[in-house]
N, C-alpha and C positions, 0 to 999 in steps of 0.2 A: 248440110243435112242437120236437121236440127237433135240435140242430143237425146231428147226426148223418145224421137221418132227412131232412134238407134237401140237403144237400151227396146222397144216395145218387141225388136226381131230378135232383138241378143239374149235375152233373160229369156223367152220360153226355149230357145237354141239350148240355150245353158240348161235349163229345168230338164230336157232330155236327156242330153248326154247325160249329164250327173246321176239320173235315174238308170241311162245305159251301164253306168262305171259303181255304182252303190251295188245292186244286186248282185250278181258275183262276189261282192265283197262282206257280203250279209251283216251284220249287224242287230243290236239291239233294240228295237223301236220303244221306247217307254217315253211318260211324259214330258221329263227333264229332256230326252232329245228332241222332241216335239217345240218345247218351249221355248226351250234358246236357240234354235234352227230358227223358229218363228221371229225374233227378237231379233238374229243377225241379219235377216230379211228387210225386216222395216226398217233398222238404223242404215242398211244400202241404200235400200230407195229412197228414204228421206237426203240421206247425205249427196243423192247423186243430182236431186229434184232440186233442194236448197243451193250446193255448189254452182252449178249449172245457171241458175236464177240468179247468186249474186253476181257471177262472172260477167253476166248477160247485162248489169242494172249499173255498177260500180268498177275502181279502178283493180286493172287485172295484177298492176303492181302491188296492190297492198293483198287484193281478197285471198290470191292463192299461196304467198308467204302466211301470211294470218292463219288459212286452213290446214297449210301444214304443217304447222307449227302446233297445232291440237290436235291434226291425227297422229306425229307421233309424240308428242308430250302425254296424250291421256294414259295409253297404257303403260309408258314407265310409269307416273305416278300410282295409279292402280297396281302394277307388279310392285313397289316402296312397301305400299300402304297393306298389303297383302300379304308382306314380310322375306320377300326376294332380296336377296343382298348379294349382287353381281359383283366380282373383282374388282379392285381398283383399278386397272386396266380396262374393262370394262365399261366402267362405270366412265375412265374416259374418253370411250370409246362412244358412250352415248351421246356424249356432252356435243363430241364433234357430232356425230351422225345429225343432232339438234339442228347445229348452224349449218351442217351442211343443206338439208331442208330447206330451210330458209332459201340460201342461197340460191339452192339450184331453181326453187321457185318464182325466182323474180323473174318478170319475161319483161323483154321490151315493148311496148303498146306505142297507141295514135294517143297519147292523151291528150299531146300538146294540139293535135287537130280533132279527137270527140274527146272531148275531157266525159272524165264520168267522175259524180260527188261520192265519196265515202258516207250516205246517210244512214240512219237511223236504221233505216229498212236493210240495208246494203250488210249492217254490220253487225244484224242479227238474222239474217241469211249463210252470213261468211261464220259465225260461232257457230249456230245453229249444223252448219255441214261439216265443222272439223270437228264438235263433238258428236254429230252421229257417225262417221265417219273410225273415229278412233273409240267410240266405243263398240263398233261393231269388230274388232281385234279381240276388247275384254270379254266380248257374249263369247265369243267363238273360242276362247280360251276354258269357258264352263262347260264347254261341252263332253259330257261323257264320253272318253276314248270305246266304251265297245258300241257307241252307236255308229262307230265307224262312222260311215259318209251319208248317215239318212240326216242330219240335223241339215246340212248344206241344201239338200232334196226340199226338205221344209221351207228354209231360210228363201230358196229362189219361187216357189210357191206363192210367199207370202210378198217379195219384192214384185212379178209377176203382176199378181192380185191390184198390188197400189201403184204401181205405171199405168197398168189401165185405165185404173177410175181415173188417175191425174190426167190423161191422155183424153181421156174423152170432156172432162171438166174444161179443159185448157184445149178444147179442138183440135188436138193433135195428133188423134187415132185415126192415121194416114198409114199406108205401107207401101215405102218407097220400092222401087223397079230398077231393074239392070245392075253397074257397078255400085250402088248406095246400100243396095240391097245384098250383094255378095261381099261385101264389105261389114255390112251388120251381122253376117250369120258367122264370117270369120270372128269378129271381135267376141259371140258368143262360145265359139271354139275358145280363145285365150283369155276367158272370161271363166268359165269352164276349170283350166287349168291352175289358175290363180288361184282359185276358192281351195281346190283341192290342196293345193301346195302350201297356202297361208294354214288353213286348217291343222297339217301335217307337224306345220315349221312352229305353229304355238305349243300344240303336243307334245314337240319334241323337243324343247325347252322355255328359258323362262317369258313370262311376260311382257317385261321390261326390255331385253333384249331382243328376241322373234318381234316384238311389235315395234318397236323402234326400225329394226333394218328393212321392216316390212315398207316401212313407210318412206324407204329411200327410194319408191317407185318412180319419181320424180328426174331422178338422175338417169333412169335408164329410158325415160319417154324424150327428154334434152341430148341423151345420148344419139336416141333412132333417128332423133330431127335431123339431127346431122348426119348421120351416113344417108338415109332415104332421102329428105325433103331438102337436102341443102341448105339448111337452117344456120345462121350464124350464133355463135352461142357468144354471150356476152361476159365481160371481164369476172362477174361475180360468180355468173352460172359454172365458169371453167373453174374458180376457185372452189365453190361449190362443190364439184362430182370430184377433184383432189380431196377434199375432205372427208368425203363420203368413203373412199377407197380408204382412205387411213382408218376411220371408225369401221368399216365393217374386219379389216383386219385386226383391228385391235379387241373389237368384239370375239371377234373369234378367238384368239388366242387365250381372251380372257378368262 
Protein backbone atom coordinates (compact mmCIF):
# COMPACT_ATOMS: atom_id res chain seq x y z
CA UNK A 1 0.00 0.00 0.00
CA UNK A 2 1.39 2.93 -1.03
CA UNK A 3 2.62 5.37 1.98
CA UNK A 4 0.89 8.12 0.58
CA UNK A 5 -2.39 6.39 0.52
CA UNK A 6 -1.66 5.49 4.39
CA UNK A 7 -0.94 8.76 5.94
CA UNK A 8 -4.57 10.19 3.74
CA UNK A 9 -6.58 7.62 6.45
CA UNK A 10 -4.07 7.99 9.34
CA UNK A 11 -3.80 11.92 9.73
CA UNK A 12 -7.53 12.88 9.63
CA UNK A 13 -7.74 9.37 12.27
CA UNK A 14 -5.15 11.33 14.20
CA UNK A 15 -6.79 15.05 13.61
CA UNK A 16 -9.78 13.40 15.65
CA UNK A 17 -8.59 11.75 18.24
CA UNK A 18 -6.18 14.64 19.13
CA UNK A 19 -9.30 16.96 19.09
CA UNK A 20 -10.98 13.85 21.25
CA UNK A 21 -7.80 14.26 23.93
CA UNK A 22 -7.09 18.34 23.63
CA UNK A 23 -10.53 19.35 24.83
CA UNK A 24 -10.69 18.14 28.33
CA UNK A 25 -7.36 19.19 28.55
CA UNK A 26 -8.27 22.83 27.61
CA UNK A 27 -5.63 25.12 26.81
CA UNK A 28 -4.66 28.40 25.48
CA UNK A 29 -5.57 28.97 21.75
CA UNK A 30 -3.50 32.20 20.81
CA UNK A 31 -1.42 32.80 17.83
CA UNK A 32 2.04 31.48 18.70
CA UNK A 33 -0.09 28.17 19.26
CA UNK A 34 -1.71 28.57 16.02
CA UNK A 35 1.62 29.14 14.43
CA UNK A 36 3.97 26.65 15.37
CA UNK A 37 0.99 23.86 15.41
CA UNK A 38 0.80 25.05 11.84
CA UNK A 39 4.70 24.81 10.99
CA UNK A 40 5.08 21.21 12.87
CA UNK A 41 2.35 20.23 10.26
CA UNK A 42 4.01 21.12 7.24
CA UNK A 43 7.62 20.24 8.14
CA UNK A 44 5.57 16.29 8.71
CA UNK A 45 4.15 16.25 5.60
CA UNK A 46 6.89 17.48 3.73
CA UNK A 47 9.22 15.15 5.50
CA UNK A 48 6.95 12.30 5.09
CA UNK A 49 6.07 13.16 1.05
CA UNK A 50 10.05 13.78 0.51
CA UNK A 51 11.25 10.57 2.66
CA UNK A 52 9.00 8.28 1.01
CA UNK A 53 9.92 9.72 -2.77
CA UNK A 54 13.67 9.42 -2.16
CA UNK A 55 13.33 5.83 -0.67
CA UNK A 56 11.10 5.12 -3.63
CA UNK A 57 13.82 6.91 -6.39
CA UNK A 58 17.47 6.04 -4.66
CA UNK A 59 19.50 3.52 -2.60
CA UNK A 60 17.66 2.69 0.72
CA UNK A 61 21.29 2.03 2.03
CA UNK A 62 22.50 5.46 1.88
CA UNK A 63 18.86 7.62 1.76
CA UNK A 64 17.57 6.47 5.23
CA UNK A 65 21.31 6.61 7.17
CA UNK A 66 21.56 10.20 5.55
CA UNK A 67 17.90 11.15 6.85
CA UNK A 68 18.67 10.03 10.10
CA UNK A 69 21.37 11.32 10.74
CA UNK A 70 19.58 15.15 10.31
CA UNK A 71 16.74 14.20 12.08
CA UNK A 72 18.62 13.66 14.97
CA UNK A 73 21.58 15.93 14.50
CA UNK A 74 19.18 19.09 13.80
CA UNK A 75 17.93 19.42 17.10
CA UNK A 76 21.01 19.03 19.16
CA UNK A 77 22.57 21.50 16.98
CA UNK A 78 19.70 23.91 17.55
CA UNK A 79 19.39 22.87 21.44
CA UNK A 80 23.99 23.96 21.34
CA UNK A 81 23.14 27.04 19.59
CA UNK A 82 20.28 27.98 21.89
CA UNK A 83 22.51 27.61 24.73
CA UNK A 84 21.67 23.96 26.41
CA UNK A 85 24.75 22.53 27.77
CA UNK A 86 23.84 18.76 28.70
CA UNK A 87 26.44 16.89 31.01
CA UNK A 88 29.28 15.33 29.79
CA UNK A 89 27.81 12.06 30.09
CA UNK A 90 25.27 13.24 28.31
CA UNK A 91 26.54 14.86 25.81
CA UNK A 92 28.28 11.28 25.37
CA UNK A 93 25.51 9.81 25.39
CA UNK A 94 24.30 11.88 22.26
CA UNK A 95 27.45 11.25 20.36
CA UNK A 96 26.47 7.40 20.67
CA UNK A 97 22.59 7.82 20.16
CA UNK A 98 24.31 9.60 16.69
CA UNK A 99 26.10 6.47 15.41
CA UNK A 100 23.53 4.56 16.77
CA UNK A 101 21.04 6.02 14.08
CA UNK A 102 23.07 5.48 11.69
CA UNK A 103 23.62 2.20 12.31
CA UNK A 104 20.45 0.94 13.02
CA UNK A 105 19.27 2.65 9.63
CA UNK A 106 21.09 0.70 7.26
CA UNK A 107 18.71 -2.04 5.94
CA UNK A 108 19.82 -4.68 3.54
CA UNK A 109 18.21 -3.82 -0.17
CA UNK A 110 18.13 -5.75 -3.85
CA UNK A 111 20.68 -3.27 -4.98
CA UNK A 112 22.94 -5.70 -6.48
CA UNK A 113 19.52 -6.84 -8.59
CA UNK A 114 17.62 -2.96 -8.87
CA UNK A 115 20.44 -0.93 -8.26
CA UNK A 116 19.01 2.68 -7.63
CA UNK A 117 21.66 5.91 -8.31
CA UNK A 118 22.17 8.31 -5.53
CA UNK A 119 21.22 11.52 -7.93
CA UNK A 120 20.99 14.88 -7.82
CA UNK A 121 17.28 14.52 -7.38
CA UNK A 122 17.67 11.51 -4.84
CA UNK A 123 19.97 13.69 -2.57
CA UNK A 124 17.83 16.55 -2.32
CA UNK A 125 14.82 14.63 -1.56
CA UNK A 126 16.95 12.61 1.25
CA UNK A 127 18.27 16.49 2.88
CA UNK A 128 15.24 17.92 2.13
CA UNK A 129 13.20 15.00 4.46
CA UNK A 130 15.83 14.74 7.36
CA UNK A 131 15.64 18.44 7.66
CA UNK A 132 11.95 18.76 7.61
CA UNK A 133 11.74 16.12 9.60
CA UNK A 134 14.21 17.26 12.52
CA UNK A 135 12.99 20.41 12.36
CA UNK A 136 9.77 19.60 13.05
CA UNK A 137 11.28 18.46 16.87
CA UNK A 138 12.62 22.37 16.99
CA UNK A 139 8.92 23.92 16.06
CA UNK A 140 7.31 21.55 18.62
CA UNK A 141 9.92 22.61 21.10
CA UNK A 142 8.37 26.53 20.72
CA UNK A 143 5.38 25.65 21.44
CA UNK A 144 3.83 27.42 24.36
CA UNK A 145 3.35 24.86 27.25
CA UNK A 146 -0.32 26.36 28.20
CA UNK A 147 -1.62 25.68 24.69
CA UNK A 148 -1.30 22.39 25.99
CA UNK A 149 -2.40 20.05 23.00
CA UNK A 150 -4.19 22.60 20.48
CA UNK A 151 -0.75 23.34 18.62
CA UNK A 152 -0.57 19.29 17.67
CA UNK A 153 -4.79 19.83 16.62
CA UNK A 154 -3.30 22.71 14.19
CA UNK A 155 -0.03 20.82 13.20
CA UNK A 156 -2.42 17.59 11.82
CA UNK A 157 -4.97 20.20 10.21
CA UNK A 158 -2.35 21.72 8.35
CA UNK A 159 -0.46 18.04 7.51
CA UNK A 160 -4.12 16.85 6.49
CA UNK A 161 -4.69 19.92 4.20
CA UNK A 162 -1.11 19.01 2.21
CA UNK A 163 -1.61 15.09 1.83
CA UNK A 164 -4.47 15.94 0.12
CA UNK A 165 -3.62 18.35 -2.34
CA UNK A 166 -0.19 15.95 -2.86
CA UNK A 167 -2.84 12.93 -3.08
CA UNK A 168 -4.89 14.35 -5.60
CA UNK A 169 -1.76 16.11 -7.74
CA UNK A 170 0.05 12.66 -7.80
CA UNK A 171 -3.40 10.34 -8.33
CA UNK A 172 -3.32 8.98 -5.17
CA UNK A 173 -6.63 9.95 -3.57
CA UNK A 174 -7.71 6.30 -3.41
CA UNK A 175 -9.01 4.83 0.04
CA UNK A 176 -7.92 1.40 0.40
CA UNK A 177 -10.58 -1.53 1.86
CA UNK A 178 -10.44 -4.40 4.40
CA UNK A 179 -7.05 -5.11 6.32
CA UNK A 180 -5.03 -1.86 4.41
CA UNK A 181 -7.56 -0.03 5.64
CA UNK A 182 -7.70 -1.25 9.44
CA UNK A 183 -4.23 -1.12 9.35
CA UNK A 184 -4.18 2.67 8.35
CA UNK A 185 -6.68 3.79 11.04
CA UNK A 186 -4.43 1.74 13.68
CA UNK A 187 -1.17 3.55 12.70
CA UNK A 188 -3.47 6.81 13.12
CA UNK A 189 -4.18 5.50 16.62
CA UNK A 190 -0.05 5.20 17.36
CA UNK A 191 0.38 8.14 15.24
CA UNK A 192 -1.90 9.92 17.76
CA UNK A 193 0.17 8.77 20.58
CA UNK A 194 3.65 9.82 19.36
CA UNK A 195 2.69 13.37 18.74
CA UNK A 196 1.32 13.59 22.10
CA UNK A 197 4.29 11.92 23.72
CA UNK A 198 7.15 13.70 21.56
CA UNK A 199 5.42 17.03 22.46
CA UNK A 200 5.43 16.11 26.27
CA UNK A 201 9.00 14.68 26.21
CA UNK A 202 10.36 18.17 24.44
CA UNK A 203 8.54 20.14 27.44
CA UNK A 204 9.82 18.11 29.73
CA UNK A 205 13.31 18.80 28.85
CA UNK A 206 16.21 19.80 26.83
CA UNK A 207 16.27 20.00 23.05
CA UNK A 208 19.21 18.42 22.45
CA UNK A 209 18.53 15.58 24.39
CA UNK A 210 14.33 14.68 23.97
CA UNK A 211 15.22 15.36 20.28
CA UNK A 212 18.06 13.23 19.79
CA UNK A 213 16.47 9.97 21.84
CA UNK A 214 13.36 10.93 19.99
CA UNK A 215 14.90 10.12 17.00
CA UNK A 216 16.16 6.44 18.07
CA UNK A 217 12.58 5.51 16.62
CA UNK A 218 14.49 3.54 14.20
CA UNK A 219 15.65 0.99 16.65
CA UNK A 220 12.53 0.12 17.97
CA UNK A 221 10.84 -0.20 14.22
CA UNK A 222 14.31 -2.87 13.50
CA UNK A 223 13.24 -3.98 16.93
CA UNK A 224 9.23 -5.09 15.91
CA UNK A 225 10.68 -6.38 12.52
CA UNK A 226 12.05 -8.90 14.50
CA UNK A 227 9.73 -10.08 16.87
CA UNK A 228 6.53 -9.61 14.37
CA UNK A 229 7.86 -9.94 10.66
CA UNK A 230 10.69 -12.35 11.37
CA UNK A 231 13.15 -9.94 9.96
CA UNK A 232 16.77 -10.73 10.11
CA UNK A 233 18.55 -7.90 11.62
CA UNK A 234 22.10 -7.28 10.18
CA UNK A 235 25.62 -7.19 11.95
CA UNK A 236 25.50 -3.29 11.95
CA UNK A 237 21.74 -2.79 12.82
CA UNK A 238 22.37 -5.17 16.13
CA UNK A 239 25.51 -3.15 16.81
CA UNK A 240 23.43 -0.26 16.32
CA UNK A 241 20.27 -0.85 18.89
CA UNK A 242 23.43 -1.88 21.61
CA UNK A 243 24.49 1.54 21.14
CA UNK A 244 21.26 3.09 21.34
CA UNK A 245 20.62 1.29 24.69
CA UNK A 246 23.95 2.66 26.12
CA UNK A 247 23.11 6.43 24.98
CA UNK A 248 19.77 6.56 26.15
CA UNK A 249 20.96 5.34 29.48
CA UNK A 250 23.67 7.57 29.55
CA UNK A 251 21.35 10.32 28.68
CA UNK A 252 19.51 9.68 31.30
CA UNK A 253 21.54 9.65 33.97
CA UNK A 254 23.17 12.59 32.69
Amino acid sequence: MAALRVVLVSYPVALVLLVVIAVPFGGQIDTPAVVWGVLSGVTQAFGVWWFYAALGSGPISVVSPLTAILVAGIPVGFGLALGERPGVIALVGVALALAAVVLVSREATDEDVRPHRFTVKVAWLTVGAGVAFGMNFVVLDQVPPEAELWPLVFGRIAATAIVLLVAVVTANLVLERGIPLRLAVFAGVLDTIANVATLLALQSSMLSLAGVLIALYPAATVLLAIMVLRERVTRWQAIGMVLALASVAMIASG
